[in-house]
TILORO-342489 format. One line per field, with one value per residue (C-alpha): residue in three letters; x, y, z; residue number from 1. Coordinates in nm, 3 decimals. Last residue first. Layout:
<rs>
nunu	c(ALA / ...);
x	c(X / ...);
y	c(Y / ...);
z	c(Z / ...);
torkol	c(NUM / ...);
</rs>
This chain:
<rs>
nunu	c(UNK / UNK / UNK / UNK / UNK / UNK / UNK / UNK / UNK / UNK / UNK / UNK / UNK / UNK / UNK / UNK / UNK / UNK / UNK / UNK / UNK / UNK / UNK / UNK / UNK / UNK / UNK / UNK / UNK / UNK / UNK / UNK / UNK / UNK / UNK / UNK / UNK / UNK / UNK / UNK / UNK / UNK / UNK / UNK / UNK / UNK / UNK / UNK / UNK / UNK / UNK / UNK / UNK / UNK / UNK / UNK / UNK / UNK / UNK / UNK / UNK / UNK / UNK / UNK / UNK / UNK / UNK / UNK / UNK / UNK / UNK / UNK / UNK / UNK / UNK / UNK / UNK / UNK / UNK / UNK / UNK / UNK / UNK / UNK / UNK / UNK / UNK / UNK / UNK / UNK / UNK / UNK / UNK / UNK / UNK / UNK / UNK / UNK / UNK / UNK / UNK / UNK / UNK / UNK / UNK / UNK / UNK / UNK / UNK / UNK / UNK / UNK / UNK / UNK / UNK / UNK / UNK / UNK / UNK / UNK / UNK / UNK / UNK / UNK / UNK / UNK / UNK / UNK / UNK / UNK / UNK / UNK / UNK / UNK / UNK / UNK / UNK / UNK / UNK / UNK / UNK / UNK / UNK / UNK / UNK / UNK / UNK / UNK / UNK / UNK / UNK / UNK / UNK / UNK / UNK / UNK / UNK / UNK / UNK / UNK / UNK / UNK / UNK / UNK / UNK / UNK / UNK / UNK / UNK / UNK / UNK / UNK / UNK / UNK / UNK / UNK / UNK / UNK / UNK / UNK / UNK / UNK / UNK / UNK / UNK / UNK / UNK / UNK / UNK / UNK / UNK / UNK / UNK / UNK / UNK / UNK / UNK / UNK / UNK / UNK / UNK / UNK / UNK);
x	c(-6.521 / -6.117 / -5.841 / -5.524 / -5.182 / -5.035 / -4.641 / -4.648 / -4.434 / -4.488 / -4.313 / -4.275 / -4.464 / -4.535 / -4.233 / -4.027 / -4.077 / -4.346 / -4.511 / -4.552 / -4.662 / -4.930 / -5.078 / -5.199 / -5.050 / -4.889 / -4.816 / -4.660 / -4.755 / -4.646 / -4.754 / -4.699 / -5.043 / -5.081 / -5.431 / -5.544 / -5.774 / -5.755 / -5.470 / -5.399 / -5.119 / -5.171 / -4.910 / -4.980 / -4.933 / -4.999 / -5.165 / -5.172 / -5.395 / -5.417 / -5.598 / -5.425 / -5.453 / -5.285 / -5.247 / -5.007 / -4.976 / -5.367 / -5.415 / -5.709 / -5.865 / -5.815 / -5.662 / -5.589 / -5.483 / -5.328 / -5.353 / -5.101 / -5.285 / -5.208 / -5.372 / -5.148 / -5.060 / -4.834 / -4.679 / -4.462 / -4.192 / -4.361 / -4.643 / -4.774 / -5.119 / -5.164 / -5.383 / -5.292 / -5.408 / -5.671 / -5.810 / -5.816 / -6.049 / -6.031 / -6.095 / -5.838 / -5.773 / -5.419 / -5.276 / -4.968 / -4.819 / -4.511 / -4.286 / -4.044 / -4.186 / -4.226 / -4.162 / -4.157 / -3.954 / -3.825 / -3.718 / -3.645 / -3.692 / -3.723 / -3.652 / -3.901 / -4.173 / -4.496 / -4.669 / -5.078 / -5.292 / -5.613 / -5.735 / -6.070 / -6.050 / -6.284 / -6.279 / -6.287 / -6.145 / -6.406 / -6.652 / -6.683 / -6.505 / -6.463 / -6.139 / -6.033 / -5.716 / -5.543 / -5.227 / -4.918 / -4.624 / -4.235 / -4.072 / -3.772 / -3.613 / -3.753 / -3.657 / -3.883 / -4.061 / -4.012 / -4.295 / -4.251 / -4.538 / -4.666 / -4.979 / -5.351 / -5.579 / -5.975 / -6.095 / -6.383 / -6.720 / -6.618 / -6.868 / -6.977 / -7.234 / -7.600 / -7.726 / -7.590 / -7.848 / -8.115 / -7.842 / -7.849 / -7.870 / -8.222 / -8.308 / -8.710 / -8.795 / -8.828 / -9.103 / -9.101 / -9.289 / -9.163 / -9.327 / -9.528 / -9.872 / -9.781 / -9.604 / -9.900 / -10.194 / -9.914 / -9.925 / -10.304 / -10.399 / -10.118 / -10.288 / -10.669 / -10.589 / -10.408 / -10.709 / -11.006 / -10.738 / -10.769 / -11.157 / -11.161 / -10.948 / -11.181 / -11.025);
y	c(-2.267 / -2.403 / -2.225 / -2.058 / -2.036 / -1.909 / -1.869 / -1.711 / -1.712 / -1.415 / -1.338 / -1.062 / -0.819 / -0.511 / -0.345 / -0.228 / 0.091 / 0.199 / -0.112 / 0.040 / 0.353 / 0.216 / -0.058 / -0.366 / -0.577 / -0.949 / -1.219 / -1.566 / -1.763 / -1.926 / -2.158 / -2.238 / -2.348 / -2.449 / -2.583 / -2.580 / -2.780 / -3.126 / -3.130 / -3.009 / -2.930 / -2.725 / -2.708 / -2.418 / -2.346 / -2.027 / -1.836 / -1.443 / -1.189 / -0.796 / -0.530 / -0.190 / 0.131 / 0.443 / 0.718 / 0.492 / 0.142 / -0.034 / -0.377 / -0.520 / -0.888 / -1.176 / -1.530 / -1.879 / -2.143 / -2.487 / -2.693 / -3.019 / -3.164 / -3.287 / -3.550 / -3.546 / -3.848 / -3.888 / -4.146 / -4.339 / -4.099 / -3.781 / -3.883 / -3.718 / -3.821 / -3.763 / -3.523 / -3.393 / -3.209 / -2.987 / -2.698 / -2.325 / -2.092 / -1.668 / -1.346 / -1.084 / -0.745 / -0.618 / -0.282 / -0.149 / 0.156 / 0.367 / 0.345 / 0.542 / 0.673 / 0.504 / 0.755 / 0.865 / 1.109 / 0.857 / 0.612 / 0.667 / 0.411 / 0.487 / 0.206 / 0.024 / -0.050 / -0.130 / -0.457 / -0.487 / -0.821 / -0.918 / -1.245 / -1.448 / -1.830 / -2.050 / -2.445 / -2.723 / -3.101 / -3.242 / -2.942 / -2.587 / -2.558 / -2.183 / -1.986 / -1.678 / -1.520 / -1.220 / -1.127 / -0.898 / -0.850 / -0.808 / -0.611 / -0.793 / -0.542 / -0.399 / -0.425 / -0.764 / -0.771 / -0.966 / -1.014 / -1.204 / -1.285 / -1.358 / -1.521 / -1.480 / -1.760 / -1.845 / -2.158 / -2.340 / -2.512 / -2.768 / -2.971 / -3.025 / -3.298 / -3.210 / -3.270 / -3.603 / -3.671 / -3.822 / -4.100 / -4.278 / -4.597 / -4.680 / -5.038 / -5.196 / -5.465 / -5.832 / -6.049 / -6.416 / -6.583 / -6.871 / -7.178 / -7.321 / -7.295 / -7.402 / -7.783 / -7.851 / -7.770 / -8.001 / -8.314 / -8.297 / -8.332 / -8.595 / -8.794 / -8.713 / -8.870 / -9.162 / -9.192 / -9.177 / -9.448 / -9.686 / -9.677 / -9.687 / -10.003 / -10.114 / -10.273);
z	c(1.802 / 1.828 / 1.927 / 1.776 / 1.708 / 1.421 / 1.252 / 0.897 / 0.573 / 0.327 / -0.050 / -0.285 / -0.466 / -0.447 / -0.323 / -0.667 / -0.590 / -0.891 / -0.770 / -0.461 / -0.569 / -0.820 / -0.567 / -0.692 / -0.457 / -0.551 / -0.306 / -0.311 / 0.001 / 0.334 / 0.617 / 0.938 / 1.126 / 1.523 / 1.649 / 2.022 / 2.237 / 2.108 / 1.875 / 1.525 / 1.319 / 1.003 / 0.733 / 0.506 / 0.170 / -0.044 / -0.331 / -0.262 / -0.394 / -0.250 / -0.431 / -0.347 / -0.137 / -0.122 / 0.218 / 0.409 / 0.288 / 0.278 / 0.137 / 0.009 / -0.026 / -0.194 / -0.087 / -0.239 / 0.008 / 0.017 / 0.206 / 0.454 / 0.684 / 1.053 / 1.300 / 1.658 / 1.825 / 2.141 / 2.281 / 1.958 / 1.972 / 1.902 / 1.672 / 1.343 / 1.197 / 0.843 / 0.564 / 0.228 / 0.003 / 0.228 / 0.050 / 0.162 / 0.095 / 0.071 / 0.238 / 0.313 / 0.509 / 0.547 / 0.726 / 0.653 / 0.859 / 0.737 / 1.009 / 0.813 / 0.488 / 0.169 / -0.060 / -0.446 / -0.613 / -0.874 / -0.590 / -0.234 / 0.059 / 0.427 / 0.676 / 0.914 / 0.703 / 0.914 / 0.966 / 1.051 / 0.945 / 0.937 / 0.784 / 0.706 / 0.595 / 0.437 / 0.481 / 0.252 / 0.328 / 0.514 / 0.452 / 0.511 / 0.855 / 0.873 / 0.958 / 1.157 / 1.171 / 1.339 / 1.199 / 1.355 / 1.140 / 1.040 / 0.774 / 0.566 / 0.342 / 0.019 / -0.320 / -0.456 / -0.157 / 0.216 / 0.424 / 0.766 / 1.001 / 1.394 / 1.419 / 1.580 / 1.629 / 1.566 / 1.453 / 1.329 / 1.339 / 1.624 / 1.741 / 2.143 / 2.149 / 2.252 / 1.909 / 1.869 / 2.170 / 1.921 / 1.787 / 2.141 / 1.970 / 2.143 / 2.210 / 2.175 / 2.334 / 2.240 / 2.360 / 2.286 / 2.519 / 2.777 / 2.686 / 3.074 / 2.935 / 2.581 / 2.716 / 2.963 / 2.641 / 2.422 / 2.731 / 2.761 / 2.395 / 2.375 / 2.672 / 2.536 / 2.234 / 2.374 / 2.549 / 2.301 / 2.039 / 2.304 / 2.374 / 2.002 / 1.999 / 2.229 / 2.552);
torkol	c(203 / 202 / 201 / 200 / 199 / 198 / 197 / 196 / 195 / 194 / 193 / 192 / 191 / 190 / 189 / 188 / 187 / 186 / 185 / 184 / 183 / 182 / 181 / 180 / 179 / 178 / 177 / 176 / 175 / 174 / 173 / 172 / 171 / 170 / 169 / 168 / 167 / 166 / 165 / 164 / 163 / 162 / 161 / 160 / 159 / 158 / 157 / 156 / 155 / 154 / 153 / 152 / 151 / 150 / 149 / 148 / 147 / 146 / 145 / 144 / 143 / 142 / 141 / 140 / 139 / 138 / 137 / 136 / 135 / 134 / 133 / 132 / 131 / 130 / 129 / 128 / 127 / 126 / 125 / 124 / 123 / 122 / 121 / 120 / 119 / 118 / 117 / 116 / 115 / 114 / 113 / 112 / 111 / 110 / 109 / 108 / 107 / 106 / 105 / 104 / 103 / 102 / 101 / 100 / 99 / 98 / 97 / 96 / 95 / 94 / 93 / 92 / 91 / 90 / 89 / 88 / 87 / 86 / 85 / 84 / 83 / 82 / 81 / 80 / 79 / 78 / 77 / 76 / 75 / 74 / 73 / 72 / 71 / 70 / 69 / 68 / 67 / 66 / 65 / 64 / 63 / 62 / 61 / 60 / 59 / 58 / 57 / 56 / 55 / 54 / 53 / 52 / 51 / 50 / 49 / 48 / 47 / 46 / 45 / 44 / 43 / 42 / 41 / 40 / 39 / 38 / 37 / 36 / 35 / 34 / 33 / 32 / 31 / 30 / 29 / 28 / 27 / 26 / 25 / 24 / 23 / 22 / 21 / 20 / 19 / 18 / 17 / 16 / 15 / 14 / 13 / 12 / 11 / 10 / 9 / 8 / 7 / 6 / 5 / 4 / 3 / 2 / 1);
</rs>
C-alpha cells in the first residue's frame, strides 16, 4: 500500500470518528432562574404601630393623677421612627395657691408630636423557648397641653423599652416634662415626671 493510500484512510477514519463524537455531545443550554425578587411587593410590611397605654404624672406639688393615651408611631428608618400621642388625665383633688385653682376633676387633655431613636437593640428569651427582639430609645416630644380653660406648650425627653413580637408590641417608658402654662407654673404643677404602660399592634 501507498503511503498516500495510507495517509487517505487514516484521514478519513479520524474525520469519521470527530463528525460521530459532535453528533452524539450533549449541548450546553442553561436556562434562565428567577429569585423571586418581583413578588417583594406582595409581602406584608409593617409601617408602624398603633396602641393605647395607661399613665402616671406626678408634678413638683401635685399628687399622682392617672391617664388614658392613645399612640401612634411611624417606622422612619432602622433605628428612626416618629411618634404621635393623645392623652386625657384629670386632677382628682383641689389645690389652692395665691387665689388660684385647680378644680376637682379638672380635665387634661395632651396632644404631642415627636421622634424617637433606637440606642440599643437585643433579643430577650424566656428560658431558652421563646425569643422576642427588644430596643431600648429615647424620645423627644412637643406638642400642647390643655388644663381647664388655659393652655401650654408641652416638651418632654424620655426613655422607653419596647418589646416586640409578631403580632403585638408592648412599650414602658418614661420622661421629664415641662408645661408652659402660667397657672400651673404659678402652682408649682408644671413640671414633673411621667412613666407609661402601652400595648399595641402593628400597620
Amino acid at each position: 500500500m501507498k503511503f498516500s493510500t495510507a495517509v487517505a484512510i487514516c484521514a478519513f477514519f479520524f474525520a469519521s470518528t470527530a463528525s460521530a463524537e459532535r453528533s452524539s455531545t450533549d449541548i450546553y443550554d442553561p436556562q434562565v432562574k428567577y429569585s423571586g425578587l418581583e413578588d417583594l411587593d406582595s409581602v406584608e410590611r409593617q409601617h408602624g404601630t398603633i396602641g393605647i397605654g395607661f399613665s402616671n404624672t406626678v408634678a413638683e406639688k401635685d399628687e399622682l393623677k392617672p391617664g388614658l393615651n392613645l399612640s401612634a408611631r411611624y417606622f422612619a428608618g432602622e433605628r428612626w421612627y416618629v411618634t404621635g400621642e393623645l392623652g386625657f388625665s384629670s386632677y382628682f383633688d383641689f389645690t389652692l395657691d395665691k387665689g388660684l385653682v385647680l378644680e376637682e376633676r379638672e380635665q387634661v387633655v395632651l396632644t404631642t408630636a415627636g421622634v424617637g431613636y433606637a440606642l440599643l437593640q437585643g433579643t430577650a428569651s424566656t428560658f431558652g423557648e421563646f425569643t422576642f427582639p427588644w430596643l431600648m430609645a429615647v424620645e423627644v416630644a412637643m406638642g400642647s397641653q390643655q388644663t381647664g380653660d388655659t393652655r401650654g406648650r408641652y416638651t418632654a425627653l424620655g426613655l422607653s423599652w419596647q418589646l416586640n413580637t409578631t403580632n403585638y408590641w408592648y412599650s414602658f417608658g418614661t420622661r421629664q416634662y415641662r408645661v408652659d402654662d402660667q397657672r400651673l407654673k404659678a402652682l408649682g404643677a408644671n413640671e414633673g415626671i411621667q412613666w407609661n404602660m402601652s400595648f399595641g399592634i402593628y400597620y
